[in-house]
C-alpha positions in Angstrom: 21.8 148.1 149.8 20.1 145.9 147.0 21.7 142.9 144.7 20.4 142.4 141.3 21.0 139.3 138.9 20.7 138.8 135.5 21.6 136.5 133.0 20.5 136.3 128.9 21.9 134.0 126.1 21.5 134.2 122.4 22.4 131.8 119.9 24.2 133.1 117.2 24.3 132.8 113.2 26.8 133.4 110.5 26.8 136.9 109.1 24.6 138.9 111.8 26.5 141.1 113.9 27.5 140.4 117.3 27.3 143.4 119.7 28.4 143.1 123.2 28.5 145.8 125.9 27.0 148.0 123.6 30.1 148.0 121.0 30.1 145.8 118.1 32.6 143.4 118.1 34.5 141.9 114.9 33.0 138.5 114.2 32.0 136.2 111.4 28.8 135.3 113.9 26.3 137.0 115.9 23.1 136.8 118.3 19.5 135.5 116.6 17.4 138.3 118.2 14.6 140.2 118.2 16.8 143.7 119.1 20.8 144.0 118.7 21.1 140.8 121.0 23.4 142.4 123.4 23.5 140.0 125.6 25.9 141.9 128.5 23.2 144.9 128.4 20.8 142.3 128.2 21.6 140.9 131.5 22.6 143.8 133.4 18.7 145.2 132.6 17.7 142.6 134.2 19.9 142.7 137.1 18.9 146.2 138.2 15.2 145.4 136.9 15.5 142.8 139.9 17.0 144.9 142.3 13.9 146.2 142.4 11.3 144.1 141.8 10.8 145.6 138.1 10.0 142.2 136.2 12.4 141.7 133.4 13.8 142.9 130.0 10.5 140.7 128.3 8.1 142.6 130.6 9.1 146.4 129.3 10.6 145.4 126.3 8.7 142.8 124.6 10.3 140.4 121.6 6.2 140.7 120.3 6.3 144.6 119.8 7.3 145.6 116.7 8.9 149.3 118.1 11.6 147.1 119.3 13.0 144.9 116.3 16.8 145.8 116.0 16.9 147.9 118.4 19.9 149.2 120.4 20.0 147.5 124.0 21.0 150.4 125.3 17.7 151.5 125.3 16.9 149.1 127.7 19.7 150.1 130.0 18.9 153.4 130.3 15.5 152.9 131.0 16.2 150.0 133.6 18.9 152.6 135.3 15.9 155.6 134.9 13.6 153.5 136.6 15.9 152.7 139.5 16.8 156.2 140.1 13.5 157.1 140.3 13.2 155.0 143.6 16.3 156.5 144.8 18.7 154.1 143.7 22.1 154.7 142.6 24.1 152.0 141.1 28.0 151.0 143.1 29.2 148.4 141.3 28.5 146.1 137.8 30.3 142.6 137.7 30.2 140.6 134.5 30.4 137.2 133.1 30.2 136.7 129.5 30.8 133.1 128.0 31.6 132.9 124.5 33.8 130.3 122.1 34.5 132.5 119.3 35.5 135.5 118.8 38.0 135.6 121.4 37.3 138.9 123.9 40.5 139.5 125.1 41.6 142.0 122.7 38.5 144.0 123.3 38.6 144.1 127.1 39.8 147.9 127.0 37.2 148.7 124.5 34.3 146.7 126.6 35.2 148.4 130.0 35.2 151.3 128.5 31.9 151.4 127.4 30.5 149.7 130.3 31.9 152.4 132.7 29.8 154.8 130.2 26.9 153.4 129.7 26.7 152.7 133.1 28.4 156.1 134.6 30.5 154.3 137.0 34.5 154.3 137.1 36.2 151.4 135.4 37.5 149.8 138.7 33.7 149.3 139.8 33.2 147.1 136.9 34.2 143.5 136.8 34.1 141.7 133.2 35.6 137.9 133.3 35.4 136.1 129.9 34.9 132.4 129.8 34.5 129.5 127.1 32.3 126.7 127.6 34.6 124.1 126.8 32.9 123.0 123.5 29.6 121.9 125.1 28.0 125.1 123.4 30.1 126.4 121.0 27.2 128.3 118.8 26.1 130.7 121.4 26.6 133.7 124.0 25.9 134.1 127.0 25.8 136.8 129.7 25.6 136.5 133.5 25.2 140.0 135.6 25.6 141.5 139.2 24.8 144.6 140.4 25.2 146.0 143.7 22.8 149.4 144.3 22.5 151.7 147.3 18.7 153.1 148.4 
């Protein structure tokens, strides 16, 4: 068995969209970033990329290459899940943590699952997704904290 952890935070900005578990979410604000700024994907890269000793989102993906600007983070996923497969890997379970004033999430909870269980080919009750505020003491940002529990 492996554990992998991840975490990635973003602040955000009027009028840019804010994507989130690879859906865009409704929202007057949305992540300053190099790619989409998903956050959630963001972090769970990194938490397989350290199940394995793979270095980090910023290691494959760098903010100084040009081929990445805007792109998708689900990219980044399906490499960080190719390149654990390729050592015999298989992913068991994806918890979640995602802190975030405003929007609320809670109306998108279905939607997020959803995509999370495809993006990540698992079933729905292997993936754990809390939402949390943080109490006004960083109102103008997202952040995203990720465990992943692998076999091999």
């Amino acid at each position: 068995m492996r554990l992998g952890y991840g975490e990635d935070s973003h602040r955000l900005e009027e009028g840019r969209p804010l994507y989130l578990c690879g859906l865009q979410i409704p929202s007057p604000v949305g992540a300053l970033a190099h790619s989409d700024g998903d956050a959630a994907l963001h972090a769970l890269t990194d938490a397989l990329l350290s199940a394995y000793g793979l270095g980090d989102i910023g290691l494959l993906f760098p903010d100084t290459d040009p081929r990445w600007r805007g792109e998708r983070s689900e990219v980044f996923l399906r490499e960080a899940l190719r390149l654990v497969e390729a050592r015999g890997g298989r992913l068991l379970q994806a918890s979640l943590v995602l802190t975030l004033d405003r929007p609320k999430l809670g109306p998108h909870r279905e939607a997020l699952v959803d995509s999370l269980a495809r993006l990540l080919r698992l079933p729905q009750d292997r993936i754990g997704l809390t939402f949390k505020t943080s109490e006004g003491l960083a109102p103008s940002h997202v952040q995203a904290r990720a465990v992943v529990l692998l076999d091999g």
